[in-house]
N, C-alpha and C positions, 0 to 999 in steps of 0.2 A: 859403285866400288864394292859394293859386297849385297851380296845375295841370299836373305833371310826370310827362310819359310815358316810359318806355323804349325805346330803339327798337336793333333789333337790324344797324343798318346801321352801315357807317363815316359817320367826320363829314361826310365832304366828299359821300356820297349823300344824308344826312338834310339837308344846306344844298341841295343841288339839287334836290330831290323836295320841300322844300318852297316854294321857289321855283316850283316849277309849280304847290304846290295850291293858293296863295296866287290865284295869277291864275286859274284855275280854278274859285274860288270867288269870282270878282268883286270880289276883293280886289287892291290895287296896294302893290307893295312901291315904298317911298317909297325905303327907303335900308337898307340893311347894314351895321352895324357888325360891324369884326373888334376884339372888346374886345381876344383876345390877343396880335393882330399890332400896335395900340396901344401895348400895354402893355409888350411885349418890343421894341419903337422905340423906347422912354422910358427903355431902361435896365432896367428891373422882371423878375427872374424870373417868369413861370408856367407851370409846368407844360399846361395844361390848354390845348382850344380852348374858344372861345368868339364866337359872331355874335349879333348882335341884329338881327332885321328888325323896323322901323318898316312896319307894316303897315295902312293905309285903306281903307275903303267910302265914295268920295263921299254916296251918299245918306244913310246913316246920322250919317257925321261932320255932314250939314247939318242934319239935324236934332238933334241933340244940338247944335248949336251954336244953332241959334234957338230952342232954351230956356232954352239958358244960356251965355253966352258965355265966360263965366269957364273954363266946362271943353274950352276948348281947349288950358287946362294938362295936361289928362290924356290928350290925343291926340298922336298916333295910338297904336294900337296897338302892344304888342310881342310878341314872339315869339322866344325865345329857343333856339338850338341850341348845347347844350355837351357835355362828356366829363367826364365824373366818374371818376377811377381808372379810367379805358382805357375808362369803356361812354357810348355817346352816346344825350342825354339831349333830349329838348323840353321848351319850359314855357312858361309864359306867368301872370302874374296877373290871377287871374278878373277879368274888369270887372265882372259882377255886383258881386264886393264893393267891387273899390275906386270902385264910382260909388255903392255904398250909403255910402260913407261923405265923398262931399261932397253928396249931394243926397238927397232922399226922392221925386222926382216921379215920379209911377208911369209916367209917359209915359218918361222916362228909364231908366226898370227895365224898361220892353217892350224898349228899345232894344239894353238892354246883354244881355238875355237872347237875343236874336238875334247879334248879336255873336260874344257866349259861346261857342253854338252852333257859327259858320261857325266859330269857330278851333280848335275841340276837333274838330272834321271835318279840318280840313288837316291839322291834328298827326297826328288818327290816319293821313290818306290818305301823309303822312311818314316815320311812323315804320318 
């Protein structure tokens, strides 16, 4: 269910180096969360970094979307850059599965396997 690479860079180069493979692969980062610059605003201990990019493919979001519109719940994409005990971390949850489990449309499993694809390429181009 989720797809977590090790990468051997500090955080702040795996957040910019995926920033470029993102747009490099025709992908538009929509928006970045700093979960633990949030979270330590809020009062909250955490140790750890943590961003999330909200990551889109117009073309593909449109068609996943004129099959089903309901699964605009499950867009955009994420992509997550954290630190776990000092080593930083990519990830991301396969969309293969989490779209296997609102839909069966094989038109929609072409879609999310391409997907799948362009994001396990940025991660690796990333890490």
């Amino acid at each position: 269910m989720y797809y977590i690479v090790d990468s051997g860079k500090s955080f702040s180069q795996a957040v910019s180096d995926l920033e470029v493979a993102v747009k490099n692969n025709k992908f538009g980062v929509l928006h970045i969360h700093d979960i633990a610059a949030t979270l330590r605003g809020k009062g909250f201990e955490f140790a750890e970094e943590c961003k999330v990019f909200e990551v889109c493919n117009p073309g593909h979001a449109s068609k996943v979307l004129a099959i089903d519109l309901k699964l605009n719940m499950a867009l955009p994409c994420r992509i997550s850059v954290f630190t776990e005990k000092g080593k930083t971390k990519i990830g991301m949850i396969e969309p293969v599965k989490m779209l296997s489990m609102l839909s069966q449309d094989a038109t929609l499993m072409a879609i999310a396997k391409e997907v799948e694809a362009a994001i396990i390429k940025m991660m690796d181009e990333s890490k």
